[in-house]
C-alpha positions, 0 to 999 in steps of 0.5 A: 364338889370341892372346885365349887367350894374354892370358888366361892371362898369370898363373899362378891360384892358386885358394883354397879354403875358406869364404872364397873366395866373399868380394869379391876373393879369387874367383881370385888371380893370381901375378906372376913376380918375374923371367922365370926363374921361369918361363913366366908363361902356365903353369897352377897345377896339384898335378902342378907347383907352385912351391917356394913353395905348399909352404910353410906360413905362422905363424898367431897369434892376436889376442894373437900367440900362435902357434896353427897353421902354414897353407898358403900358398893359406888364409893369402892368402885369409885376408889378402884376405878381411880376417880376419888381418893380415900380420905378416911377409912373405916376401921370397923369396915372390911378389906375389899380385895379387887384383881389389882388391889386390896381396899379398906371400906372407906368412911370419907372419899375426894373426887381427885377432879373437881366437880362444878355444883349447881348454886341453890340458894335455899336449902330445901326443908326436911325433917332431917335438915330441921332436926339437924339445924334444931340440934335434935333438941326442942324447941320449946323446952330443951328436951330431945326432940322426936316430931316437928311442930309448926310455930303457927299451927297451919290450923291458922295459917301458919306455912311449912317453912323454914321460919315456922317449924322447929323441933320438938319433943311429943310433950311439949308437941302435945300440950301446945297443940293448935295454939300460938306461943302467945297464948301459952306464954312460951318464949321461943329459944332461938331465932328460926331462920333458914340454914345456909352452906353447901353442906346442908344439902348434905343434912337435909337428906342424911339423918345418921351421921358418920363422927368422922364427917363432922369436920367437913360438915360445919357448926350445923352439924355437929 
């Protein structure tokens, strides 16, 4: 019994992908920071993760442009299988010990190669993209926003675009209901147009975003 208790005195944090075959990074331990982290004997399993797996990591390119956010378990592979770099660590995250090395969660990682992106010239529209180019503010009063709205109520033949919806709170959602702004009297308080920059494609799928990735993300995000 105390063989099978030694054995198991890290949590595993097993990666997956193409990677995980490579010298080093066949299982990856985690070190409790402190005994409240809990019991250190415990198994990694999807039914009970810590806060931190959940959590995504900025990917950028060779010339530090932001190109995905990835879970933790393929950024750490990534790191010990020596094809990005830690740029920012985590310093609420763990140390992820390996055969051959000791790791601190990352919050920002760089490809050490460049990687050749696709050009998309229209970013696609999603909630989280319209929130972020809305700054989370409505359009209409300046509150915090929670719901989108269509400026021309699809009611009346307004499209789902970039150039007719905007943020907005449930009030102001409410009262203005199917009506167009000329018939309330509300002025618009910024010119709706489609974001533009490589790191949108980042924004139209990430809502939360790490303080620390600001600086990579543009005006867009912040």
């Amino acid at each position: 019994m105390k063989h099978r208790h030694d054995a198991r005195t890290h949590r595993q944090l097993e990666p997956t992908g193409a990677h995980s075959a490579a010298s080093g990074a066949a299982v990856l331990h985690v070190i409790p920071e402190s005994p409240s982290s809990g019991p250190a004997s415990a198994t990694l399993t999807d039914d009970a993760v810590p806060a931190w797996v959940k959590r995504r990591v900025l990917l950028l390119n060779a010339t530090y442009e932001p190109l995905t956010a990835l879970p933790v378990r393929r950024a750490v592979v990534l790191l010990v299988c020596e094809k990005a770099l830690a740029v920012h660590e985590d310093p609420a995250g763990p140390v992820i010990h390996s055969a051959g090395c000791s790791i601190q969660v990352p919050s920002v990682i760089r490809l050490r190669t460049y990687v050749r992106v696709p050009y998309r010239a229209r970013i696609p529209m999603t909630r989280a993209a319209l929130m972020h180019r809305d700054r989370f503010r409505c359009a209409y009063c300046g509150g915090k926003a929670e719901t989108i709205d269509h400026v021309i109520p699809r009611s009346r033949g307004g499209e789902h675009t970039w150039e007719n919806c905007v943020a907005s709170c449930a009030p102001c959602n409410h009262r203005k209901a199917d009506k167009l702004l000329s018939e309330l009297g509300w002025p618009m308080r910024a010119q709706l147009v489609p974001p533009k920059g490589p790191h949108w494609r980042l924004l139209a799928t990430t809502k939360e975003l790490d303080p620390m990735w600001l600086r990579y993300l543009g005006e867009g995000a912040a």
